[in-house]
C-alpha positions as a printed Julia matrix, in Angstrom:
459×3 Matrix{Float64}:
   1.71   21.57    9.51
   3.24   21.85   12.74
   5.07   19.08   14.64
   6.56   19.6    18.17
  10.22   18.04   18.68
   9.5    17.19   21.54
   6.55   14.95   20.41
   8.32   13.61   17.67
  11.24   12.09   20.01
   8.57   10.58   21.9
   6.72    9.11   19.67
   9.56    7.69   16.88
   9.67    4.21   18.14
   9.39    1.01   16.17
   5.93    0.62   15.23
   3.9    -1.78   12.34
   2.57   -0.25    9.55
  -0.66   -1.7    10.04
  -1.17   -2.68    5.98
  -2.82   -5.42    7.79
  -3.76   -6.8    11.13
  -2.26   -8.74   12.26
   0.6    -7.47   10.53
   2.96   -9.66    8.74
   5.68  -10.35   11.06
   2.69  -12.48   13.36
   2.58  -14.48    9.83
   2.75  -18.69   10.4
   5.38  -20.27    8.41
   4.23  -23.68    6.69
   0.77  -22.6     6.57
  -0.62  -24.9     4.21
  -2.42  -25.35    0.72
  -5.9   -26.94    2.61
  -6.23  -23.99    4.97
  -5.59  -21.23    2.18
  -8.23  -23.42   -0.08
 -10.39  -23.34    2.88
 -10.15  -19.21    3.19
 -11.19  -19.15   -0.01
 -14.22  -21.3     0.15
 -14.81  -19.5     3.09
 -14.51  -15.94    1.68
 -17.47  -16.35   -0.48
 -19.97  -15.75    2.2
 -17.97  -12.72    3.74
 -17.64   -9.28    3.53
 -16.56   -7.14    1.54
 -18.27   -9.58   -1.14
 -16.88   -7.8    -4.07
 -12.8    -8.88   -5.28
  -9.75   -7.48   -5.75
  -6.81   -8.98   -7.45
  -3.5    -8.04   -7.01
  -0.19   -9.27   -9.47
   3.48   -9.18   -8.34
   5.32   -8.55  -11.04
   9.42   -8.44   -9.26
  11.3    -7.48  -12.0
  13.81   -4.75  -11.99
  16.15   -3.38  -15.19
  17.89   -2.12  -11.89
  17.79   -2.44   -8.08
  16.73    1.01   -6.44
  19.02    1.1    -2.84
  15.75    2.11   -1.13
  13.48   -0.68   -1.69
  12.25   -2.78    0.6
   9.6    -4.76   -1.9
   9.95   -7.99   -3.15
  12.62   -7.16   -6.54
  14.65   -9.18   -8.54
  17.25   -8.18  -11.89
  15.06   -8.71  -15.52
  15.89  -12.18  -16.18
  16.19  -13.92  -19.8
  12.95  -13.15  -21.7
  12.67  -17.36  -21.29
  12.08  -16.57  -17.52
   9.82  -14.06  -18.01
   7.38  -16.01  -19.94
   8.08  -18.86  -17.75
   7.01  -16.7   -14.17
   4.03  -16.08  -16.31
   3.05  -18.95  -17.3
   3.33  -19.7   -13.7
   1.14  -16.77  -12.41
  -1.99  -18.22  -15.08
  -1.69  -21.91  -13.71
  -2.15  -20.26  -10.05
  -4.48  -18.1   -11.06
  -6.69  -20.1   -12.98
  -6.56  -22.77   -9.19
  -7.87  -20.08   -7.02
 -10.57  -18.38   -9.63
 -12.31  -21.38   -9.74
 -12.8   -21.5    -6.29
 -14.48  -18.06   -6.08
 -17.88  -17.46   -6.4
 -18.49  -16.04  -10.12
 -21.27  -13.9    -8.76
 -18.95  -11.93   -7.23
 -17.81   -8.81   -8.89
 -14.17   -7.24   -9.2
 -14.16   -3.98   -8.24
 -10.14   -3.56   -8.48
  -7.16   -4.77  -10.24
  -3.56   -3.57   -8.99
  -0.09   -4.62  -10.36
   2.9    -3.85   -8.24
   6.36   -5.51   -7.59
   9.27   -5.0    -8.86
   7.87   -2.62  -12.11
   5.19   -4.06  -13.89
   5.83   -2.37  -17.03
   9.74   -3.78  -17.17
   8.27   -7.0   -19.3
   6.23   -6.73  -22.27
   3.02   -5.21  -22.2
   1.28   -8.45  -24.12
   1.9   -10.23  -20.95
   0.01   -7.95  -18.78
  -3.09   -7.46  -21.31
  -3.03  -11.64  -21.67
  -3.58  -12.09  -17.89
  -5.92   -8.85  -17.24
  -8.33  -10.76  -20.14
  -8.34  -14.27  -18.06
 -10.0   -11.8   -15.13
 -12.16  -10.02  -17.32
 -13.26  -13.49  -19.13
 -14.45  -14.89  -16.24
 -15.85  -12.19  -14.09
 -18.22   -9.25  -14.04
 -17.06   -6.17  -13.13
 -18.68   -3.29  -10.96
 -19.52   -0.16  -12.85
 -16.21    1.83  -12.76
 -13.41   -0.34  -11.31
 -10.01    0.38  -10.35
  -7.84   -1.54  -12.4
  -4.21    0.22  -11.68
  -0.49   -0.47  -12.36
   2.64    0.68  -10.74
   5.38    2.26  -13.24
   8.73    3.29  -13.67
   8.97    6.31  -15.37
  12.05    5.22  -16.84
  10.68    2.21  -19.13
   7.61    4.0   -20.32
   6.99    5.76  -23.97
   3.65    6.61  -25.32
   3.81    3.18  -27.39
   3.82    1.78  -24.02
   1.71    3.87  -22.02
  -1.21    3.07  -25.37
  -0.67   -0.58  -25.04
  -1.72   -0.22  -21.03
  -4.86    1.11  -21.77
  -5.73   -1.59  -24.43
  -4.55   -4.07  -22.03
  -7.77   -1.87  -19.66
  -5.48   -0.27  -17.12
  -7.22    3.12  -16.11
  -5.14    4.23  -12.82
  -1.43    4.76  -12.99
   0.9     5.34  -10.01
   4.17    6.91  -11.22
   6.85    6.24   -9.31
   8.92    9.54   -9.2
  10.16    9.43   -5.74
  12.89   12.51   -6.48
  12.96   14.88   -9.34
  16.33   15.58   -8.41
  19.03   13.44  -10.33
  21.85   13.83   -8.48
  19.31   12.25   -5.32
  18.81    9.51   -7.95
  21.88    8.91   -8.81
  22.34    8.26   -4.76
  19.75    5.41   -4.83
  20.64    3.66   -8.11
  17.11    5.23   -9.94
  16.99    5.94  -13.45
  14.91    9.56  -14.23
  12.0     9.57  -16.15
  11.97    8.72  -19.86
   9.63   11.26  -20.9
   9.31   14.65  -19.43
   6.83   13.73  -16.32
   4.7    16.74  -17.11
   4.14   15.91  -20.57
   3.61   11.92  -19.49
   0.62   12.88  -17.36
  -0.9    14.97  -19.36
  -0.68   12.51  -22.36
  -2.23    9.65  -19.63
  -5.07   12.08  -18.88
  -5.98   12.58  -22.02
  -7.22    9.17  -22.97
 -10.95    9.02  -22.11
 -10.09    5.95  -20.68
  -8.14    7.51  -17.83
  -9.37    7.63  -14.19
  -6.72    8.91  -12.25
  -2.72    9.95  -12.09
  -0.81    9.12   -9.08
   2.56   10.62   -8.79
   4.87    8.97   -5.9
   8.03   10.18   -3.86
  10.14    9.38   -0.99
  11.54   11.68    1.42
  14.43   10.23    3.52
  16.89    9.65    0.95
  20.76    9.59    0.5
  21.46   13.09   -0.29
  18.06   15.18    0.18
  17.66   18.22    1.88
  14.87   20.19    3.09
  15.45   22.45    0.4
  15.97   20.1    -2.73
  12.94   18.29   -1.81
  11.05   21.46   -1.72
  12.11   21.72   -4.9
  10.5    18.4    -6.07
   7.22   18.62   -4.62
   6.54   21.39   -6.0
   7.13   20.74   -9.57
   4.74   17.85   -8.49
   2.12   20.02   -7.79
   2.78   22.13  -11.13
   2.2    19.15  -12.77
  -1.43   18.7   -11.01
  -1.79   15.07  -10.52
  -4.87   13.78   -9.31
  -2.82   12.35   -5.99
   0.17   13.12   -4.38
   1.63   10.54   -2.29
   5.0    11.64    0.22
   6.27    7.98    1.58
   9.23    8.16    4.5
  11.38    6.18    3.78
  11.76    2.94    5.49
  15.8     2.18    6.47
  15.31   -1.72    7.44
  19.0    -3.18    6.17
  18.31   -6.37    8.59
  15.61   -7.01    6.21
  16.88   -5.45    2.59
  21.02   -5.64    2.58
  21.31   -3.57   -0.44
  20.08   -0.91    1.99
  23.19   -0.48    3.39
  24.61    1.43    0.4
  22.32    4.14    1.61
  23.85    4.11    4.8
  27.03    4.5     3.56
  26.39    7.82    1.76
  24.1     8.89    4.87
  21.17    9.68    5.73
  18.76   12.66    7.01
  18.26   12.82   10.59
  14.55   12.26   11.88
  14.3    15.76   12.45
  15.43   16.45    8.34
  12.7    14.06    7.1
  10.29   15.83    9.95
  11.18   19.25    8.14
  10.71   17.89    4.39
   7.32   16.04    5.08
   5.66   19.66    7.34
   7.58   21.2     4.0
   5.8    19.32    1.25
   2.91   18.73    3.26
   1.83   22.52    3.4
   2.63   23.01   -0.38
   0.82   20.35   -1.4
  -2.22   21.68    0.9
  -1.78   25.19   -0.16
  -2.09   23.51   -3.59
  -5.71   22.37   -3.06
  -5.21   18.77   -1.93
  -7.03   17.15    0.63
  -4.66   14.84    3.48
  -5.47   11.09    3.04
  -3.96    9.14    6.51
  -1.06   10.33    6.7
   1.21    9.87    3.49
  -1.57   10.26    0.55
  -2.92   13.32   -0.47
  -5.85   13.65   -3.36
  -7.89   16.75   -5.37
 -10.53   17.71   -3.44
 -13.47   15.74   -6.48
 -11.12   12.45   -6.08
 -12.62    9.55   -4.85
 -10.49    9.09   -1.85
 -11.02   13.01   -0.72
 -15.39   12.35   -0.88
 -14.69    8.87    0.51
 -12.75   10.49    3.65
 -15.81   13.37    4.12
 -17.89   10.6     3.83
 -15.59    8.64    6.67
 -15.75    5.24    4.06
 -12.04    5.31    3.33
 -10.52    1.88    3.54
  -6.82    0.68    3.01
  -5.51   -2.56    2.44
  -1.51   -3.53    0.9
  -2.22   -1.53   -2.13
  -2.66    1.52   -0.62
  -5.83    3.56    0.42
  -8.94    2.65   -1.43
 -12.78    3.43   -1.18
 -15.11    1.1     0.31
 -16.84    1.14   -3.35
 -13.59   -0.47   -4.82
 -12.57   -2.16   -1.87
 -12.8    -6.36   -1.93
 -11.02   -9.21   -0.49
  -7.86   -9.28   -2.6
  -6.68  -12.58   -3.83
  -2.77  -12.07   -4.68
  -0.7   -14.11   -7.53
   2.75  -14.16   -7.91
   5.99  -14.19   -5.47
   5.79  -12.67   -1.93
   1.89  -11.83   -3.37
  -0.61  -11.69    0.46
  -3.86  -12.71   -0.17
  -6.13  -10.44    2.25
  -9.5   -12.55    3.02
 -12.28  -12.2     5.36
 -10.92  -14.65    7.54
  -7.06  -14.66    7.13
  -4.28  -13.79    4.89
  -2.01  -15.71    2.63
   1.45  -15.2     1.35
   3.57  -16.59   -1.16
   6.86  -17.44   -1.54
   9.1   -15.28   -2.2
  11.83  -16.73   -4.13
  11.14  -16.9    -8.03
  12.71  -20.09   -8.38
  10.89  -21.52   -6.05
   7.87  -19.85   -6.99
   8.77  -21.7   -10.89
   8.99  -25.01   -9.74
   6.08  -25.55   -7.36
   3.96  -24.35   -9.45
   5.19  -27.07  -12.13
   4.4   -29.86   -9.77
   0.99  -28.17   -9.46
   1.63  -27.24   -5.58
   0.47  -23.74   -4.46
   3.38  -21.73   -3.82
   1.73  -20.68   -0.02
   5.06  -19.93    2.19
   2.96  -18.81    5.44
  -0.6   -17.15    6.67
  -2.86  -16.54    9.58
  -6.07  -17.42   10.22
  -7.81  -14.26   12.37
  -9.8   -14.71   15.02
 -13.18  -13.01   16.21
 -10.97  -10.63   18.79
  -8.18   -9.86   15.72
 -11.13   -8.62   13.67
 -12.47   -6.29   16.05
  -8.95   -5.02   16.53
  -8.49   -4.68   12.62
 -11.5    -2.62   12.3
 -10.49   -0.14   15.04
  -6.85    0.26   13.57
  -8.22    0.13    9.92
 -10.9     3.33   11.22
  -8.21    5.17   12.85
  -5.73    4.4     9.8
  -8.11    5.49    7.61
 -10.39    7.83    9.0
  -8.94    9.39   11.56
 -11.76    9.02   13.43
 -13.87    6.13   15.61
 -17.29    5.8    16.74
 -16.99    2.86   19.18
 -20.76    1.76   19.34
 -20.84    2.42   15.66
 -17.9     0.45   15.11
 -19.29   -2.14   17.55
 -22.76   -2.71   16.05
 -21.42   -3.14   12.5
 -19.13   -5.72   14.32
 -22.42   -7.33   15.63
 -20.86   -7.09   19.61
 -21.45   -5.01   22.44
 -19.38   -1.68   22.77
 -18.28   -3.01   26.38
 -17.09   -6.34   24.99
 -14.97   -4.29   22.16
 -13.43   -1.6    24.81
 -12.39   -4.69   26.41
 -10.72   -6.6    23.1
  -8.87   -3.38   22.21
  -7.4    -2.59   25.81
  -9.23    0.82   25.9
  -7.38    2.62   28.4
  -8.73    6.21   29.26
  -5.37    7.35   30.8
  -3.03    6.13   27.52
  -6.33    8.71   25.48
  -5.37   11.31   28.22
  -1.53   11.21   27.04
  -2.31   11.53   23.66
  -4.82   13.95   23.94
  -2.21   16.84   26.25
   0.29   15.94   23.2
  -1.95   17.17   20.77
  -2.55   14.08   18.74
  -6.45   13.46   19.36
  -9.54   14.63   21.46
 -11.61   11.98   22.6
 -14.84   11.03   24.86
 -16.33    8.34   25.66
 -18.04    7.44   22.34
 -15.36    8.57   19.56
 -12.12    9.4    19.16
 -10.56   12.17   16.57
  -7.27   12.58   15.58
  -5.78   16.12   14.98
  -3.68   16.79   12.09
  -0.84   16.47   13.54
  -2.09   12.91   15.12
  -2.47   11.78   11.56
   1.43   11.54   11.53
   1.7     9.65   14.44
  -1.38    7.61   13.71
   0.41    4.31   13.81
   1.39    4.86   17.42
  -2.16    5.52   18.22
  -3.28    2.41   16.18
  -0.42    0.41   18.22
  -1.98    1.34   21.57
  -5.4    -0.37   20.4
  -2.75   -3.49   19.19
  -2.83   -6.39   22.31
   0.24   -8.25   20.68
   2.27   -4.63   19.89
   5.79   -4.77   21.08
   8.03   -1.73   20.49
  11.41   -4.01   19.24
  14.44   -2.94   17.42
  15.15   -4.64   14.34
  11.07   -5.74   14.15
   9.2    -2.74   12.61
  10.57    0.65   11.47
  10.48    3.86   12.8
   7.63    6.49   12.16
  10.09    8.8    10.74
């Protein structure tokens, strides 16, 4: 892959992620329990009708420097029961206000690590879902892991607890780059792990995860990395830049301290690993995933039916409204999202005095939806059909030029830099506008400001 310097000073500017729209930072505070109860009622009769669950689990044995999720040191095992306890009181609240004739279609645990507590806690709450639902033929029901905490004992007891997707969360194979950012290495050799997860029949898919940015990598060393990732044949790769937001996460700032690459180093590692991992036989997803060619997420891109949501890229088969438990959890309904508090504590005693532990949301309006589907199609897909797009919306393709700011001469810029060709009915990115697809989402963003110490940087 090929990315001009040029292009890349231009375009790395603060700019949202776009996990959701609108994104998080345009988040009420002291949104309360009767709306949220209200989105749920109301997400019955929307679309997608099928649900998604997602569990925060935000316990760490230790703090990686990187992270900018929602983590907290392992308690006493008395905490740990208690935070669970917790998470089936609110869960059990906002099941039975969803429709049972709904199906799940996905599961996802991520935090934190998941597998840092004992697996009986994670196979007692999976059951409460799978007691009072039906599921859809084939559903995603994954878990994050550290590498460090898992043996086979442990890996076994996930798949009687009816995990079938695992995301391994590698992120360097090098230790001294470890040692940088506070990670433990892998328990088991990560080649042997893998091949022991896709051996159970039960299995549907291996995820291995890294981060390229980090105190102490080079261009060379991550080379390395990716591709004894690749020799290891996963069934997706996924490359994530790493994020440097110490306003945000202070225990960043030990990062800083050792230093960091340049945007131009992280430039050179992601064209690096993003050829090998091409040359390998995976198919780009967006613009940090990458899947086997007979994955779900590669036929769901041909097919242009890729969807994404906080979890990470999904199909529109597995894709549902996702109803989050648990601290800092967002709850990502038809008609507005939902997040919880993020302090555990908190979190704990709320949920004793039978109060929903809802620290702010947003209800979206008819306009934000329109401009959710565009950035979701272009985050996704790569691609846009605007009367397409506009019919499913049920508006006119005049009314949703007009919601997104459509602006032929911002396309023009865009399209002499390489990053898209476009007419007047669709728009398609190149490969190298896949990198800088969240600028080209943020020009289809009314409320996008470009602010320092608000978003990070593409690279």
């Amino acid at each position: 892959m090929e990315i001009d310097k040029k292009i890349l000073a231009k375009y790395n500017i603060p700019v949202p992620r776009y996990t959701s729209y609108p994104p998080a930072n345009h988040f009420e505070a002291d949104f309360s329990e009767r709306k949220y109860f209200e989105l749920i009622e109301q997400s019955n009769l929307e679309n997608p009708e099928h649900i998604a669950f997602y569990i925060h689990m935000p316990f760490c044995k230790k703090i990686c420097f990187y992270c900018g999720c929602n983590s907290v040191l392992m308690p006493k095992a008395d905490k740990v029961e208690q935070y669970v306890a917790a998470l089936k009181k609110e869960i059990a609240v906002v099941i039975s206000k969803i429709d049972k004739n709904r199906k799940v279609s996905q599961i996802h645990y991520g935090g934190g690590t998941p597998n840092a507590i004992d697996s009986k806690y994670l196979k007692e709450i999976n059951q409460i879902f799978f007691d009072e639902f039906e599921f859809i033929e084939k559903p995603e029901i994954a878990i994050e892991c550290h590498p460090w905490l898992l043996d086979y004992k442990y890996v076994d007891d996930l798949f009687d607890a009816g995990f079938n997707r695992f995301s391994l969360g590698i992120q360097d194979f090098n230790e001294e780059v470890l040692n940088n950012v506070n990670r433990m290495p892998s328990n088991l050799p990560v080649k042997e792990l893998v091949a022991y997860l896709k051996s159970n029949p039960k299995c549907t898919g291996v995820n291995l995860d890294f981060i390229y940015g980090l105190s102490g990598q080079t261009k060379e060393s991550f080379i390395e990395t990716i591709k004894k990732a690749v020799d290891i044949k996963p069934d997706r790769i996924v490359t994530f830049s790493y994020a440097h937001v110490p306003w945000f996460k202070k225990h960043q700032e030990a990062l800083q301290k050792i230093g960091l690459p340049t945007a131009d180093e992280k430039t050179e590692m992601f064209k690096a690993a993003y050829d090998i991992i091409e040359d390998a036989g995976y198919l780009p997803i967006g613009f940090d995933h990458f899947a086997l060619p007979d994955d779900e997420l590669s036929i769901a891109l041909q097919n242009k039916e890729l969807h994404r949501n906080f979890q990470g890229y999904c199909t529109r088969r597995t894709t549902g409204q996702v109803y989050a438990f648990g601290v800092s959890g967002i709850s990502q309904l038809g008609g507005g999202y939902v997040q919880n508090i993020k302090s555990v504590k908190q979190y704990l005693d709320l949920m004793d005095e039978g109060r929903m532990p809802v620290e702010k949301g947003c209800i979206v309006s008819d306009e934000q939806k329109a401009v959710r589907e565009v950035i979701n199609q272009l985050m996704c897909n790569g691609y846009i059909n605007w009367g397409t797009t506009a019919e499913n919306l049920g508006i006119e393709k005049d009314e949703l030029l007009q919601i997104v700011n459509y602006n032929n001469t911002r396309l023009e810029a865009f399209a002499n830099d390489g990053l898209l060709s476009f007419s007047d009915d669709e728009i398609q990115l190149t490969e190298q506008g896949n990198f800088f697809v969240r600028n080209i989402a943020a020009s289809f963003d009314p409320a996008y400001e470009a602010v320092e110490g608000k978003h990070s940087k593409v690279v």
